[in-house]
C-alpha positions as CSV (number, residue, x, y, z in Angstrom):
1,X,131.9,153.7,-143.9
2,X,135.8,153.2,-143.7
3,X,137.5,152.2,-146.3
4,X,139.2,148.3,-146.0
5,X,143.0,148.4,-146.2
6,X,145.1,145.9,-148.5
7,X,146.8,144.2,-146.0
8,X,143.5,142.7,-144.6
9,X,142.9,140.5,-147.8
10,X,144.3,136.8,-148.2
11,X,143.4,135.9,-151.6
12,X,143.7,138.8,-154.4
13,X,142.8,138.6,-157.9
14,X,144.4,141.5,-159.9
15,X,142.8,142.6,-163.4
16,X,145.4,144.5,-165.9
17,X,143.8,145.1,-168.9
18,X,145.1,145.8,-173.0
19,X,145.0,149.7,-172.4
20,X,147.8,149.3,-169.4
21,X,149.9,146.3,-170.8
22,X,150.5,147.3,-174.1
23,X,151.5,150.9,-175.4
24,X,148.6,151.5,-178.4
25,X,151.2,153.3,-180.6
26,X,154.0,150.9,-180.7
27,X,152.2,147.9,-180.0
28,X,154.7,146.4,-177.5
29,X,154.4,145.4,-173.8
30,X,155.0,148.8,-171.5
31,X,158.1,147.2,-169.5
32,X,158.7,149.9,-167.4
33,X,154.9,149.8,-165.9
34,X,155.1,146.1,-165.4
35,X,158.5,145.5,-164.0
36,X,156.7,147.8,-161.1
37,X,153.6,146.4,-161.0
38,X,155.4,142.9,-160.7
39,X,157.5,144.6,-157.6
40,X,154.2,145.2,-156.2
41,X,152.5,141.5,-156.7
42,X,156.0,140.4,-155.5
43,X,155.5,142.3,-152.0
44,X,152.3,141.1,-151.8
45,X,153.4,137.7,-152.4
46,X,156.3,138.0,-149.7
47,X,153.5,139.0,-147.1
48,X,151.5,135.9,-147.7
49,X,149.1,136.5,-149.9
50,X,147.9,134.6,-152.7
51,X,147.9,136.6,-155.7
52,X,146.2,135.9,-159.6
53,X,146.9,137.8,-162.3
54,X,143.9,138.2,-165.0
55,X,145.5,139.8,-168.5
56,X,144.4,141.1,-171.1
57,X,147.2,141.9,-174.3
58,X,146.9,138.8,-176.2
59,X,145.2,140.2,-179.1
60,X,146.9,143.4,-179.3
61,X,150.5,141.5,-178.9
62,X,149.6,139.0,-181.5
63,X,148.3,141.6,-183.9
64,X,151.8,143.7,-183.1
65,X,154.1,141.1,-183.8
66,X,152.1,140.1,-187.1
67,X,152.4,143.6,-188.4
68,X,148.5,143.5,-189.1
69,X,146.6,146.9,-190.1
70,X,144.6,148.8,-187.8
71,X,141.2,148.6,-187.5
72,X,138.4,145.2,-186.8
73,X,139.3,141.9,-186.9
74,X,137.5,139.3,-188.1
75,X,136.9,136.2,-185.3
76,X,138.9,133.9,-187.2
77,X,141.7,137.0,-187.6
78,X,141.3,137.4,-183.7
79,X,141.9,134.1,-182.5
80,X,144.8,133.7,-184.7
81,X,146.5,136.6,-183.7
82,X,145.8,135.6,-180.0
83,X,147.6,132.4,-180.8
84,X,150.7,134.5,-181.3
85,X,150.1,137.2,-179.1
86,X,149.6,134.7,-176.1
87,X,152.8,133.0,-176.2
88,X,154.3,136.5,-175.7
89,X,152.1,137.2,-172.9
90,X,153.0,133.8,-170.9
91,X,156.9,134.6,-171.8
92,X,156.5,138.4,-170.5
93,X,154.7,137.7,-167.4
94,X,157.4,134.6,-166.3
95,X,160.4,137.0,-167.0
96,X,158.9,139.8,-164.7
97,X,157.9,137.9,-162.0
98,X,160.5,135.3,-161.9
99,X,163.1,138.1,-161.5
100,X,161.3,137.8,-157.9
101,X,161.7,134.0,-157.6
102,X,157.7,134.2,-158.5
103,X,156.8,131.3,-160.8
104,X,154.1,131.9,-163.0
105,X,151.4,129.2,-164.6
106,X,149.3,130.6,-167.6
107,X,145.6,129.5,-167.3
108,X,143.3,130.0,-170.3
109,X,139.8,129.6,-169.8
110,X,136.5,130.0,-171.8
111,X,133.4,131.3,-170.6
112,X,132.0,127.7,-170.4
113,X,135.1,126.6,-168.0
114,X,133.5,129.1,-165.6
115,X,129.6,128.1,-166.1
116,X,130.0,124.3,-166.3
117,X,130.7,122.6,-163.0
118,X,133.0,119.7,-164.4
119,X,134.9,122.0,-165.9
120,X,134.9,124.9,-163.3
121,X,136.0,122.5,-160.6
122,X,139.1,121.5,-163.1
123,X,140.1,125.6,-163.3
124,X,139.6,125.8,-159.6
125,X,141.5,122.5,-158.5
126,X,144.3,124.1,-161.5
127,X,144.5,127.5,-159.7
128,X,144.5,125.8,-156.0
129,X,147.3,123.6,-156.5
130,X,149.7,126.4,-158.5
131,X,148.8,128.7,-155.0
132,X,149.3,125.7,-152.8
133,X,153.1,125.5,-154.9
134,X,153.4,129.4,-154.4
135,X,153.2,130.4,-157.4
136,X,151.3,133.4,-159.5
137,X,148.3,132.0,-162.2
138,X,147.9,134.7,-165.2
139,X,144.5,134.1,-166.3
140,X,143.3,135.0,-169.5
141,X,140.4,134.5,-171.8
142,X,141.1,131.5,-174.9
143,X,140.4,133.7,-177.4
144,X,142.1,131.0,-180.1
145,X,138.6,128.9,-179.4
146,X,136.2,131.2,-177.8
147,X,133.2,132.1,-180.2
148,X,131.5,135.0,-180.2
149,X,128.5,133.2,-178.7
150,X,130.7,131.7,-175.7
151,X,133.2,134.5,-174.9
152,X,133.0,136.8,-172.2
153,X,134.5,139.4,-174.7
154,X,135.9,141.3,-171.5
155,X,138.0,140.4,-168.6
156,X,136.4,142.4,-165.9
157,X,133.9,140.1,-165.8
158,X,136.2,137.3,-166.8
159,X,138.0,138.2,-163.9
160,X,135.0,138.4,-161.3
161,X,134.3,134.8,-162.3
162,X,137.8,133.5,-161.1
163,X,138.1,135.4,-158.3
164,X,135.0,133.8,-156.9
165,X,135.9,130.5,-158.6
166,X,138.9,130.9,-156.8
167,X,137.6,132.3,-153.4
168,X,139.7,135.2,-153.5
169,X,138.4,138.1,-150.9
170,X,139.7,140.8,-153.0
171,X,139.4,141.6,-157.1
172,X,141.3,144.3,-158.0
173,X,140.4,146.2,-161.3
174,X,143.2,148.7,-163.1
175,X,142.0,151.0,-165.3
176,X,141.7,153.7,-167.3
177,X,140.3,156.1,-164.3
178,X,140.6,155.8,-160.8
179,X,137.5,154.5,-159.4
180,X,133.7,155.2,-160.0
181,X,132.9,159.1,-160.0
182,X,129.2,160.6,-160.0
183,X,129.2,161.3,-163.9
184,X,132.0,160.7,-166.1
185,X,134.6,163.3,-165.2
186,X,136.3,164.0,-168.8
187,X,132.9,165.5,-169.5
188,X,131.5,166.7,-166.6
189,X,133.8,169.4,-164.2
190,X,131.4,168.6,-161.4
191,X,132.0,165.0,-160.9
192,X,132.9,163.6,-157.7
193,X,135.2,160.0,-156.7
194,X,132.7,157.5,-154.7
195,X,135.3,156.4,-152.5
196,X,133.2,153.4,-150.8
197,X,129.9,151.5,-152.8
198,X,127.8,149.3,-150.0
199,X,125.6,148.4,-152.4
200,X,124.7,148.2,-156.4
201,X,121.8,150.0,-156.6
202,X,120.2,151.4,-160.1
203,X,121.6,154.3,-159.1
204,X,125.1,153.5,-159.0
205,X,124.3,151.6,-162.3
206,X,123.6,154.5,-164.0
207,X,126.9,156.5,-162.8
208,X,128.5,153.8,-165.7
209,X,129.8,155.1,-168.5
210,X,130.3,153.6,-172.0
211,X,133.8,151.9,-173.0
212,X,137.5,153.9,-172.7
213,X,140.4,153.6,-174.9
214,X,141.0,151.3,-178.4
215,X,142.1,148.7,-177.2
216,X,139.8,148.4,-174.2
217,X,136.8,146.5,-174.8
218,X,134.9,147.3,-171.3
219,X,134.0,150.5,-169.6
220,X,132.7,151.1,-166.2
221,X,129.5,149.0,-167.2
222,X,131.2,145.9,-167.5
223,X,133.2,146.9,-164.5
224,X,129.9,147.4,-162.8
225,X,128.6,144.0,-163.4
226,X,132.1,142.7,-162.5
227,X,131.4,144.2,-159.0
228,X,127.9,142.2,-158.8
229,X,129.0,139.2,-159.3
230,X,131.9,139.2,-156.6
231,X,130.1,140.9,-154.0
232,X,126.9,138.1,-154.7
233,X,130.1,136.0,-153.9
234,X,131.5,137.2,-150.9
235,X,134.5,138.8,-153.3
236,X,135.1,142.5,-152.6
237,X,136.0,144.2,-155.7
238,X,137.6,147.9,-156.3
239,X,139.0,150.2,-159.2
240,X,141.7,152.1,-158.8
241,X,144.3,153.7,-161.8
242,X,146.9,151.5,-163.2
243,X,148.1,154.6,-165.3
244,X,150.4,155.2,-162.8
245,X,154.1,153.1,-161.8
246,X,153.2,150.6,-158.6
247,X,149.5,151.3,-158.3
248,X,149.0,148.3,-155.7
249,X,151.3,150.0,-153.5
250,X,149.4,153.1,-154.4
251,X,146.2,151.4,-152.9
252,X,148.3,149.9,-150.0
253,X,149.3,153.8,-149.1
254,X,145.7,155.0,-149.0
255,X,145.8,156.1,-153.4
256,X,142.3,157.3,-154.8
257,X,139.7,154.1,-155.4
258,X,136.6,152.7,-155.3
259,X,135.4,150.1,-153.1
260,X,132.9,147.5,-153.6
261,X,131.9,145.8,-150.6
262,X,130.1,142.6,-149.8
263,X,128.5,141.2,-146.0
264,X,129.6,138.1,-147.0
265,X,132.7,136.1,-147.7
266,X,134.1,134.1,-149.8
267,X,133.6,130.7,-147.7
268,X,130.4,131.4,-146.7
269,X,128.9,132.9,-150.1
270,X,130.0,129.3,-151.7
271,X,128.9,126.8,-149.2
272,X,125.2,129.1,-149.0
273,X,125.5,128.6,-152.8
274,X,126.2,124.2,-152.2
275,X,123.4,124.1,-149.6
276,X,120.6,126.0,-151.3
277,X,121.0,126.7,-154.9
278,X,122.3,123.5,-156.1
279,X,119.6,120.2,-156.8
280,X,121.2,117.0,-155.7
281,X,122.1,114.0,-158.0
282,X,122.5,111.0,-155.6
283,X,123.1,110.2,-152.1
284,X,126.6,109.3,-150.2
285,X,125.9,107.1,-147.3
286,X,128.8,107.3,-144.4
287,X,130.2,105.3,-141.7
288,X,130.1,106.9,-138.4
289,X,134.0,107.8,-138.4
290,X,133.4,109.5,-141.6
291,X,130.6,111.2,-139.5
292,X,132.9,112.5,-136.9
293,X,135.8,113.4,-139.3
294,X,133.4,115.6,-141.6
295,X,132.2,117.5,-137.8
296,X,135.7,117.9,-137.6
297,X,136.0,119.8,-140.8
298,X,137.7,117.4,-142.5
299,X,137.2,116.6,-146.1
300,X,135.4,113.1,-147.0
301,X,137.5,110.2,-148.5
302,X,135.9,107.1,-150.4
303,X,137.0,104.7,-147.5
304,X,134.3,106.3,-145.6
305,X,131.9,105.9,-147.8
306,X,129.6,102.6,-147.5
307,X,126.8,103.6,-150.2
308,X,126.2,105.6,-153.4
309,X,122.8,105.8,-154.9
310,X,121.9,107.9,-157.7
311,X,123.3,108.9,-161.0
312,X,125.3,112.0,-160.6
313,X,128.7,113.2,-162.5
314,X,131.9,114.6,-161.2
315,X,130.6,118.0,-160.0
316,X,127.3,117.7,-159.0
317,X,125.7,118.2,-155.8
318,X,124.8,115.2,-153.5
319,X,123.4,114.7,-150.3
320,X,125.9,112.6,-147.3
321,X,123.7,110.7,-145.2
322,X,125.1,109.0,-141.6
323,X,124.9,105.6,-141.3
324,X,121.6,106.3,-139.2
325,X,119.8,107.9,-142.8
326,X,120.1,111.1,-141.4
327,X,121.2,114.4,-143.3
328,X,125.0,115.2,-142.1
329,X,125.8,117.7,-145.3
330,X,125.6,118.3,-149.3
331,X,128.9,118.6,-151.5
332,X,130.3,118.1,-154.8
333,X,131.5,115.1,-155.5
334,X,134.8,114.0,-157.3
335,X,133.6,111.6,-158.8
336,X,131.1,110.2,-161.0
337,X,128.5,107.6,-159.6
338,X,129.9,104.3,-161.5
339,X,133.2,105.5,-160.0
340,X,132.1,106.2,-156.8
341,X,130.2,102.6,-156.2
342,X,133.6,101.2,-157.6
343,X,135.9,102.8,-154.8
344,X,133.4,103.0,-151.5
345,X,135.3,101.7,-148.3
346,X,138.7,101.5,-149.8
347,X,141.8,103.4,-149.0
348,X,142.6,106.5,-151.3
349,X,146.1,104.6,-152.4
350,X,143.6,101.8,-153.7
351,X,141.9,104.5,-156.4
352,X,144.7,104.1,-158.9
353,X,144.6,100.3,-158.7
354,X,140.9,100.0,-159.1
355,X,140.1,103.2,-161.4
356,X,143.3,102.8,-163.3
357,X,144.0,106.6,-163.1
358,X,145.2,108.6,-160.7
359,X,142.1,110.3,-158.8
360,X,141.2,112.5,-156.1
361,X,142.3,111.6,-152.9
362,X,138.7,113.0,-151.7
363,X,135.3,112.0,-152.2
364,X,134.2,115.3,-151.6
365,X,136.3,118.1,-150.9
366,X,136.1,119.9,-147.2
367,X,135.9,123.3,-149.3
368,X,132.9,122.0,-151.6
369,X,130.9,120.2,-148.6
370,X,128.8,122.2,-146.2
371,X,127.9,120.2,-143.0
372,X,124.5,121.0,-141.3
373,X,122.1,121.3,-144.4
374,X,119.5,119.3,-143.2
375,X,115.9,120.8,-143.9
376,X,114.0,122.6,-140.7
């Protein structure tokens, strides 16, 4: 099968990890290799794309600049030097990207913000609204708070979480090696690229290798189960160097990767994921309008809303009845229950007034509802 091509992807999640971003003898950010990399996210950004950054470096920065010895850190050591080290990171990424006019919004998430739906919506309305403002999120783990029990403990998978919290149709992991090869090619003479993976099979599980350089704590395992979850998402995913100066253009020019491909996409993988995975909390009861608007594709809004049974929080799934009783669609919903009752039938400017904070204009979100679920 043919490769995709760059320039077909909308929404692109880019993964740089420690081993790229930071130069292991000197412990300092590798300027030279950003400043091209953030020429490269900068074309991207001119063509319309959306682009996310997910980086590593905040360990290895903090450590640097706190003249600590080499070898293990403690958990306690590792957060604090990530407290350091990540104020460095924000700073670096702004100054290389807003010498494009690119701003960039630093987003720190815990493996919980990913898992738990309250919070995952929060990260995902976070990221939508720094897009919708054209601007870059750099995504990193919160290593100052994360445990060991709670932490991913490696952003490739880290970053295969936002790109399908995000809905992004393309993760991009830079590594160490340029794609996935039949045996691990340092070793083994005879080793050959995969240019194109249709499928994870045990097979291609095995071709995974064990973890790279110092400072990287994944390998092509955790690159591997990176790939599963996007492409169970919709998300494809592929590996290509970041060794090299401008590897995205590299990739836009035809460079050596892998590919990971799904049959799905993004949209599609999620609202499967609403309708059929998901056990609803309550009921939303509409008005016909409402009815009609949500056919349209529109999003719903409380002043359509006439009744809310059930006890559901922000987050959880609920089923949207017409005002016949009949299934229209399931969704998340913005709000919790008591809230919900509170602000049925009025206006979205009349949230503030009655909930005394300012809310979502939406009830349920056209991008978390899925219309048509009705059981056969």
């Amino acid at each position: 099968m043919a490769s995709p091509k760059l320039h077909d992807f909308r929404r692109i999640v880019v993964k740089v990890g420690s081993s790229l971003l930071i130069d292991s003898v000197a412990g300092e950010v590798r300027a030279g290799w950003l400043t091209a990399l953030a020429a490269d996210i900068a074309e991207l950004h001119r063509g319309g794309r959306d682009v996310m950054v997910v980086s590593s470096g905040s360990i290895a920065l903090g450590r640097s600049r706190l003249k600590l010895p080499r070898g293990p850190l403690k958990l306690e050591e590792s957060q604090a030097a990530a407290a350091v080290g990540q104020i460095e990171l924000a700073r670096t990424w702004s100054e290389v990207l807003g010498a494009h006019g690119i701003g960039a919004g630093q987003i720190l998430v815990t493996f919980q913000d990913t898992e738990e739906r309250r919070r995952y919506l929060n990260a995902r309305s976070t990221i939508g609204k720094l897009l919708e403002w054209h601007a870059v999120p750099v995504i990193n783990e919160n290593d100052t708070v994360a445990t060991t029990e709670i932490r991913y403990g490696d952003n490739d998978r880290l970053a295969a979480r936002v790109a399908t919290m995000a809905s992004a149709d393309l993760l991009i992991l830079l590594s160490d090696i340029d794609g996935l090869y039949t045996a691990p090619p340092g070793s083994n003479p005879d080793a050959t690229l995969i240019p194109v993976v249709e499928a994870i099979t045990a097979e291609i599980e095995g071709m995974a290798g064990a973890a790279g350089s110092e400072l990287s704590r994944g390998g092509m395992r955790t690159k591997i189960e990176a790939a599963k979850i996007a492409t169970s998402a919709g998300t494809h995913m592929l590996i290509a160097s970041g060794k090299i100066d401008h590897p995205l253009k590299a990739i836009a020019d035809g460079g050596k990767c892998t590919w990971f491909l799904t049959p799905a996409n993004p949209v599609t993988a999620r609202k499967r994921w609403i309708a059929g995975s998901l056990e609803p909390k309550g009921t939303l009861t509409i008005d016909a309008g409402a009815v009609s608007a949500l056919r349209a594709g529109k999003s719903l809004l409380p002043a359509g809303v006439i009744r809310v049974d059930g006890q559901f929080c922000r987050g959880d799934a609920v089923i949207v009845r017409g005002p016949d009783t009949h299934e229209i669609g399931r969704g998340l919903v913005a709000y919790d229950a008591e809230d919900a009752d509170k602000i049925k039938g009025r206006s979205s400017p009349d949230v503030m007034t009655i909930l005394g904070i300012t809310g979502r204009a939406e009830m349920i979100h056209r991008d978390d509802l899925v219309v048509g679920t009705a059981p056969a």
